[in-house]
C-alpha positions, 0 to 999 in steps of 0.5 A: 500500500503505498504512502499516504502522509508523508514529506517529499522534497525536490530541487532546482537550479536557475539558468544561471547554475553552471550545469545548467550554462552548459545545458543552454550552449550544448541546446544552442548548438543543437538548435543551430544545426536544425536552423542552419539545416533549415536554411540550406533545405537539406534534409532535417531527419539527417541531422545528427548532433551531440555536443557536451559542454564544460564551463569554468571560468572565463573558458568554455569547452565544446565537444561532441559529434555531428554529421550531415551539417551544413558549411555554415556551421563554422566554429566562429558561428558556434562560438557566437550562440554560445556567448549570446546564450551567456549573455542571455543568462546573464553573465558579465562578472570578472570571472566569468563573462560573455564577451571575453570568455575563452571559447573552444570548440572541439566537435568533430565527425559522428562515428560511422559505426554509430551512424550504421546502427541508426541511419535507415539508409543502411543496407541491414536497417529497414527502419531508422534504429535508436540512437543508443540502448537505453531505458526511459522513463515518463510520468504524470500525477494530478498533483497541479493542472499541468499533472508534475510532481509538486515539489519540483513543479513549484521548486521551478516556478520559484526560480523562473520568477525570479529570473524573469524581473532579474534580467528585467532589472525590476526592483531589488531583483536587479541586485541578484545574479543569474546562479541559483537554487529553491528546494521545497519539502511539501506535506501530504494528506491523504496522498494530496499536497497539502502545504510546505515544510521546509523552503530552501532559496540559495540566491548569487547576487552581484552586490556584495554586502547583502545580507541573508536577511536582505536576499530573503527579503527580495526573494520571500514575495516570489516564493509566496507567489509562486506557491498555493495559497495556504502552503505557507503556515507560521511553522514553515521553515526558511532556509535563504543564503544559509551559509552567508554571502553568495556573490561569487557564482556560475562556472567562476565559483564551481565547474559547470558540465552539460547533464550533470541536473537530470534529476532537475530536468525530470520529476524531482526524484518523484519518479524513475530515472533511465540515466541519460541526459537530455541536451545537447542531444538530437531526437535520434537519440533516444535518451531524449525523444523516447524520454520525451514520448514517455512523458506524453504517454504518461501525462495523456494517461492521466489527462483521460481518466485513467490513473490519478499517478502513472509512470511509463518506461521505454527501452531501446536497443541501439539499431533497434527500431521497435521498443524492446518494452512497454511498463506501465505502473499507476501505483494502484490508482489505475481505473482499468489494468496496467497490461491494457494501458500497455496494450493501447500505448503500442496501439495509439503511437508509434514509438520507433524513433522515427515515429516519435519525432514525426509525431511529436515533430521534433525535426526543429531548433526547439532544445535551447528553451528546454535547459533550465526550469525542466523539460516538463510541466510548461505549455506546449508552444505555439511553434511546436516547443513542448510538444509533448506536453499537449493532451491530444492522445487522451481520447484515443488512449482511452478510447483503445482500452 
């Protein structure tokens, strides 16, 4: 019987985290492949890409593979989304700036014995194979509208409100800096989020002196706000630059490297993880899409009815179309059996890498908005961002069990 009062905790980490530096450049090259692929009409279900970034200060390395790229695809222009994604962000300290930062760029060619197991054009691939083994994982609950997870839907929510009036400069956010970090421990009764135990907010600011008590008084209102009314009781504990002084941040203060906040880009612990990292990563492979396809299935699940919690895991072998399996589990909130639920999945999409990107058309420069405050939980965009977030498969799920 699974738990029905309890506390639960989850993290995230703001755009400005080294980690999550390193997200942005490795998704800004991802999307610069698709939108110089674009531009010189070649065929965008050839794009291969899969860049790794590491930050420190004032340097950058950029590392990974590629194939089928177009020749305007120098290491000038991949030097230049890079510094446009720190300024973006926010950096302009001594340690760590956009303009002089040391840029190094160090992608070279994909491997042909990876391209085999992939590329449909193969004389053993009758359809194109997943970009690696691997098992993935989807999730849903009704937790809030958007059917996350609590504690790191809220964690999120937080942070981004923050950023959005400190790159506007509005207020006395204009005194923070881009790195930082919310944690939220949210109470349950009878398996409902009820209120908030515990709230974490460790925030860089880039005047100097400030106090712990003056960066909590910029950053209580945005905690409130972004939190349900009610959450906040007088026995909920603060946590707000608990060790002090936060003026030196980013890759300047702590190395940064892409993939290093899985856990941040996902559920909050709330659910499995399969292991690989999201970005810089195109939809061939399969740690991405097929995560994403998860997610999808999982939240459309949930959006007909037919659980109130359901987690989806997919597993692939590398030059393997088809999935290898389907598991469902909704944690005894199902309304029919998991093994329809499995049943129907195989029925209502096609999960081979190919039919994911094409049904989900991930063939697009739409990675860089995804690295910071999650992968999951935010509105599907009108450009075709997020796409796996919409609830369009729930009538025909529902419909086939």
């Amino acid at each position: 019987m699974a738990r029905k009062s309890f506390l639960f905790t989850s993290e995230s980490v703001s755009e400005g985290h080294p980690d999550k530096v390193c997200d942005r450049i490795s998704d800004e090259v991802v999307d610069l492949f698709y939108r110089e692929s674009t531009a010189a009409k070649l065929d965008l279900w050839a794009v291969r890409a899969a860049c790794e970034t590491m930050a420190t200060t004032q340097r950058v390395v950029i590392a990974g593979e590629y194939s089928n790229t177009p020749a305007s695809v120098t290491v000038q222009k991949i030097q230049e989304v890079a510094r446009a994604a720190i300024k973006d962000i926010g950096y302009e300290q001594d340690g760590f700036h956009w303009a002089n930062a040391n840029i190094e760029v160090l992608l070279h060619g994909q491997s042909a014995d990876i391209a085999a197991g992939v590329d449909a054009k193969q004389p053993t691939n009758a359809e194109e194979g997943a970009g690696d083994q691997g098992i993935m994982f989807g999730y849903a609950c009704t937790d809030t509208p958007e059917l996350m997870p609590a504690p790191i839907y809220y964690s999120h929510k937080i942070l981004q409100n923050l950023a959005i009036d400190r790159k506007a400069k509005k207020g006395d956010a204009a005194k923070l800096g881009p790195d930082s970090k919310s944690q939220v421990t949210v109470r349950y009764e009878d398996g409902k989020p009820v209120g908030v135990t515990q709230i974490v907010v460790s925030h860089q600011h880039i005047v100097k002196d400030l106090s712990s008590k003056q960066v909590r008084d910029i950053v209580e209102p945005y905690v409130r706000a972004a939190l349900p009314d009610g959450w906040i009781s007088k026995d909920t504990q603060w946590h707000i630059n608990p060790t002090g002084a936060f003026y030196i941040g980013g890759p300047d203060g702590d190395c940064g490297l892409t993939g290093r906040k899985i856990i941040v880009d996902t559920y909050g612990g709330a659910a499995p993880h399969g292991g690989g990292a999201f970005s810089g990563k195109d939809p061939t492979k399969v740690d991405r899409s097929a995560a994403y396809a998860s997610r999808y299935l999982a939240k459309n699940v949930v959006a007909a009815g037919l659980a109130e919690r359901c987690t989806i895991q997919l597993s692939y072998a590398i030059g393997v179309a088809r999935p290898l399996s389907i598991y469902v589990d909704t944690y005894g909130t199902g309304k029919v059996e998991e093994a329809a639920i499995e049943k129907a999945l195989a029925e209502v999409m096609d999960l081979t890498p190919r039919g994911i990107r094409s049904h989900l058309d991930l063939n697009k420069p739409i990675y860089a908005r995804t690295a910071a405050y999650g992968h999951f939980g935010r509105p599907a965009d009108a450009d075709g961002g997020f796409s796996w977030e919409k609830t369009d498969l729930a009538a025909k799920i529902k419909a086939a069990v």
